[in-house]
KOLDRENFI-279094 format. One record per residue (C-alpha): residue number from 0; residue in one letter; y negated, z negated, x negated. Coordinates in pm, whole numbers, plus 32768, in hexadecimal, padded with zeros to 4 digits. Example, Ala and Ser with C-alpha at 12.3 -4.5 7.8 and 13.67 -1.06 7.14 Angstrom:
2
<site num="0" residu="A" y="81C2" z="7CF4" x="7B32"/>
<site num="1" residu="S" y="806A" z="7D36" x="7AA9"/>
end
This chain:
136
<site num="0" residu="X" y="A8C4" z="57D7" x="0805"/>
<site num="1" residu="X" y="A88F" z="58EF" x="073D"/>
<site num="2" residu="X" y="A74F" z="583B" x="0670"/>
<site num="3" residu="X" y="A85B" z="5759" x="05D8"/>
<site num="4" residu="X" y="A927" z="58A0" x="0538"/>
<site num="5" residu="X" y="AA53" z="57E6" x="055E"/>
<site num="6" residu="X" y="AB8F" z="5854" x="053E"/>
<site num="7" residu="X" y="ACB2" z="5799" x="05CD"/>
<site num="8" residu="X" y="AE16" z="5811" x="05B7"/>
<site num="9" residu="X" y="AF69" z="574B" x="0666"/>
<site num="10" residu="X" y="B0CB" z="5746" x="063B"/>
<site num="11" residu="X" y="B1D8" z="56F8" x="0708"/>
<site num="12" residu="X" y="B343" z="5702" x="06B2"/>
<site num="13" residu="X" y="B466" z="5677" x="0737"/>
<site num="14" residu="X" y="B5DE" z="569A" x="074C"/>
<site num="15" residu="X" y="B691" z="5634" x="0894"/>
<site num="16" residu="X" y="B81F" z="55F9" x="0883"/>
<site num="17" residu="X" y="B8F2" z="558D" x="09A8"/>
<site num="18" residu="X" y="BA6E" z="553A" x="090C"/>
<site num="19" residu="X" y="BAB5" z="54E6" x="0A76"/>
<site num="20" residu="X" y="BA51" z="54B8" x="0C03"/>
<site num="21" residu="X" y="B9FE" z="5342" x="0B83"/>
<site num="22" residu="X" y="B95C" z="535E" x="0A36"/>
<site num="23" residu="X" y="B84B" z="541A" x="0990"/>
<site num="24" residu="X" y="B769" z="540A" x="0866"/>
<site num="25" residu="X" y="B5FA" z="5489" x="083A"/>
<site num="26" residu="X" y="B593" z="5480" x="06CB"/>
<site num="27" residu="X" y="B432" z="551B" x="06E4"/>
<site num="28" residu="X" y="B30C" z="54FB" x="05CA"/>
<site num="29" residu="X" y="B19B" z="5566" x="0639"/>
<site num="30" residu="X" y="B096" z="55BA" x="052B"/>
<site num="31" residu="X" y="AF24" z="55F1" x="0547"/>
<site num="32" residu="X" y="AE15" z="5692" x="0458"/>
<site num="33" residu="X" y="ACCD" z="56A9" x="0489"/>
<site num="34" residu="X" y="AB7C" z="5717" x="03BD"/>
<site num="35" residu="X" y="A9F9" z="56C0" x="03EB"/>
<site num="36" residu="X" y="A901" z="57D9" x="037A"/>
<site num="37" residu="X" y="A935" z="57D2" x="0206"/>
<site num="38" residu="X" y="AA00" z="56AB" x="01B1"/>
<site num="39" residu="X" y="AB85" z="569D" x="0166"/>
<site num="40" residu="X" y="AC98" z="56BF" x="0248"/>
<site num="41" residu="X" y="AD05" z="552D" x="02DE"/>
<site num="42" residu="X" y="AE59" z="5510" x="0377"/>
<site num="43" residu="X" y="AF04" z="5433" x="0456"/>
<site num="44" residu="X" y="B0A6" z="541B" x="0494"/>
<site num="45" residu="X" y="B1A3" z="5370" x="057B"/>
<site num="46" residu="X" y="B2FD" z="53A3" x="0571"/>
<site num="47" residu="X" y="B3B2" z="5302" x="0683"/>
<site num="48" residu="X" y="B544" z="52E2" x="0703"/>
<site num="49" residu="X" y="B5B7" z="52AF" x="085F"/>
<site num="50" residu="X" y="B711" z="524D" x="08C8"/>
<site num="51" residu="X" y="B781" z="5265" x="0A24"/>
<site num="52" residu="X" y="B887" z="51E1" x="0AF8"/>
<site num="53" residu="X" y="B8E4" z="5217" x="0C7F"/>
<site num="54" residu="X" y="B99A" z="513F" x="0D21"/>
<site num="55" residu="X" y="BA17" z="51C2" x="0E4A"/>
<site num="56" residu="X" y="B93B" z="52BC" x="0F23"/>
<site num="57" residu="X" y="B824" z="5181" x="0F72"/>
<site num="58" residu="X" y="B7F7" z="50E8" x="0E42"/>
<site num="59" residu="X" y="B794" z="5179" x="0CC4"/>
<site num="60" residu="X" y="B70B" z="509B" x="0BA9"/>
<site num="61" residu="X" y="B640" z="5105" x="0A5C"/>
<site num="62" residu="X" y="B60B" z="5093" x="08E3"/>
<site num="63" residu="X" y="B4CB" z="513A" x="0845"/>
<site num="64" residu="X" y="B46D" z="50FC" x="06F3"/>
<site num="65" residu="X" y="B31B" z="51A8" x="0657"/>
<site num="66" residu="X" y="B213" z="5166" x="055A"/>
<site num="67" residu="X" y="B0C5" z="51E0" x="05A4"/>
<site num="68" residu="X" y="AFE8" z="523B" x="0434"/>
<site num="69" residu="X" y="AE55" z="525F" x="047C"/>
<site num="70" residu="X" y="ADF0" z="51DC" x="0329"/>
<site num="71" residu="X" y="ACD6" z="52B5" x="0343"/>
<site num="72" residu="X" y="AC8B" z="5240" x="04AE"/>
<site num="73" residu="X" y="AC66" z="5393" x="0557"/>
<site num="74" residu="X" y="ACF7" z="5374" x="0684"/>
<site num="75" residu="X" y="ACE9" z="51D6" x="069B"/>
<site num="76" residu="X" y="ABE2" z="512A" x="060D"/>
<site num="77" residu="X" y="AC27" z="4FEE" x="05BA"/>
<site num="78" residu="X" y="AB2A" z="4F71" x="0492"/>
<site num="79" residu="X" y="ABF9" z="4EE8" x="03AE"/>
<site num="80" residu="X" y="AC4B" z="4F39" x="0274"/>
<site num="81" residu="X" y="AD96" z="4FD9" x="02A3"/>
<site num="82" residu="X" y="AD3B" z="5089" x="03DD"/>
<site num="83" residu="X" y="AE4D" z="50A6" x="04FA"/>
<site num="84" residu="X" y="AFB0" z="5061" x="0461"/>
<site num="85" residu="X" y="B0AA" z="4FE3" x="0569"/>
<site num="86" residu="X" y="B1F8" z="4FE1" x="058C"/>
<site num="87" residu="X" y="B280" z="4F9C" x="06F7"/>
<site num="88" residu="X" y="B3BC" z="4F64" x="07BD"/>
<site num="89" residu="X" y="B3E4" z="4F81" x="090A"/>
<site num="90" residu="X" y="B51F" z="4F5B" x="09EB"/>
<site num="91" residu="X" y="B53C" z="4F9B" x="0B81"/>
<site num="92" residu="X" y="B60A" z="4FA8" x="0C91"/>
<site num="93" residu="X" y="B5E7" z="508D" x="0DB1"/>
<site num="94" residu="X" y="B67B" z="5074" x="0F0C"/>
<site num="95" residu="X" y="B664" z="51D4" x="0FCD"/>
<site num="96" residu="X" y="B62C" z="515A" x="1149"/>
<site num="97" residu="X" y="B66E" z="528A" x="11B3"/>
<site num="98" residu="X" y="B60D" z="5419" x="114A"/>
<site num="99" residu="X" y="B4B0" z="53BD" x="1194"/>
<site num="100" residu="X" y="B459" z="522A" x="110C"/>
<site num="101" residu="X" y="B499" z="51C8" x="0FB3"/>
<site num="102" residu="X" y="B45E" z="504F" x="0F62"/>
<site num="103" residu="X" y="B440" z="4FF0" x="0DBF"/>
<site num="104" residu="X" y="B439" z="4EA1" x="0D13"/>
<site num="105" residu="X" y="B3B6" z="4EC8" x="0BB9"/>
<site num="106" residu="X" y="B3BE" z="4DE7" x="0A97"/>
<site num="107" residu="X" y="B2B8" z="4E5D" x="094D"/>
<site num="108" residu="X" y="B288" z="4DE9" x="07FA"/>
<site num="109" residu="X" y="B187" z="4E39" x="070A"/>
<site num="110" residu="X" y="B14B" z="4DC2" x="05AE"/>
<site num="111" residu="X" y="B00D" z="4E75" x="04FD"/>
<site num="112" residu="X" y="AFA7" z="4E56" x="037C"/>
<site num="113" residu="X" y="AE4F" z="4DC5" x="03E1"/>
<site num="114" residu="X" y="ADEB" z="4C95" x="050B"/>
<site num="115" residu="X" y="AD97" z="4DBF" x="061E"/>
<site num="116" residu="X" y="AE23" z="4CF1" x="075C"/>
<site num="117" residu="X" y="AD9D" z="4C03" x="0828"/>
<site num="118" residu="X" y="AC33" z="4C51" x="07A0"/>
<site num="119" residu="X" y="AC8B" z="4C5E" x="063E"/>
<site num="120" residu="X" y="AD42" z="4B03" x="0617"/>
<site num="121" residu="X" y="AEC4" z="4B69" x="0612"/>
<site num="122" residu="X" y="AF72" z="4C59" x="0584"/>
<site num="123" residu="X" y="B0A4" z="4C54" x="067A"/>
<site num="124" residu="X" y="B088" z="4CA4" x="07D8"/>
<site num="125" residu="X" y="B192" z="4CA3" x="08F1"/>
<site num="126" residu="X" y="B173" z="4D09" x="0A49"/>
<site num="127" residu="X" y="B268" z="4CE7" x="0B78"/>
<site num="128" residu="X" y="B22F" z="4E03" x="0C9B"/>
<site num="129" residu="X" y="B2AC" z="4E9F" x="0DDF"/>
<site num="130" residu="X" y="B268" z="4FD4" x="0E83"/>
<site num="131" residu="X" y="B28E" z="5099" x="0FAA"/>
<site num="132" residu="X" y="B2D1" z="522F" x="0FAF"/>
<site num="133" residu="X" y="B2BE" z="52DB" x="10DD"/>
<site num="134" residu="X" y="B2DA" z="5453" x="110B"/>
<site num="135" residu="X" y="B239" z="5517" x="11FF"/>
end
């Protein structure tokens, strides 16, 4: 709202390159400012690569690597006293059913500077998920 005179300003750059039908590469980095009435500027960062791989025409899988820097906590609060620094690495596989149904098994890991998982007891936190896509 405009009775915070805050000024928020976001950046996102990337750089896609595909050195074949199979492979491609996203290296992307994503950097926020942001001032509140009259105090300095914060900032916030994440730099992130992808590396992709297809299969065949049904199946693709993905590396991502990124670090996510809040020290400030502007976007994520987290109340500790490095704020929200996390690196994470996530890999999936994804099996197209057809044009219109996508199914993804994803594996994450995150490791952050401060105990911020599992209600501020571990540092490490690793999660196993599916999903399902379907396009209308």
């Amino acid at each position: 709202p405009d009775s915070l005179s805050a000024l928020r300003i976001f950046h996102n750059v990337y750089m896609q390159y595909e050195p074949s039908e199979k492979w491609g590469i996203i290296a992307g980095f994503d950097w926020g400012t942001e001032k509140m009435g009259a105090s300095s500027f914060q900032h916030w960062y994440t730099p992130v690569i992808i590396i992709r791989k297809a299969w065949g025409d049904h199946v693709k899988t993905a590396l991502r690597g990124e670090y996510y820097s809040d020290k400030n906590q502007i976007i994520i609060s987290t109340g500790t006293a490095h704020g929200f620094q996390t690196l994470g690495i996530s890999a999936n596989i994804d099996y197209d059913v057809n044009e219109k149904v996508k199914l993804r098994l994803e594996g994450k890991w995150y490791s952050s500077q401060d105990a911020i998982f599992d209600e501020g007891t571990q540092r490490q936190n690793i999660s196993l998920a599916t999903s399902l896509c379907i396009r209308l």
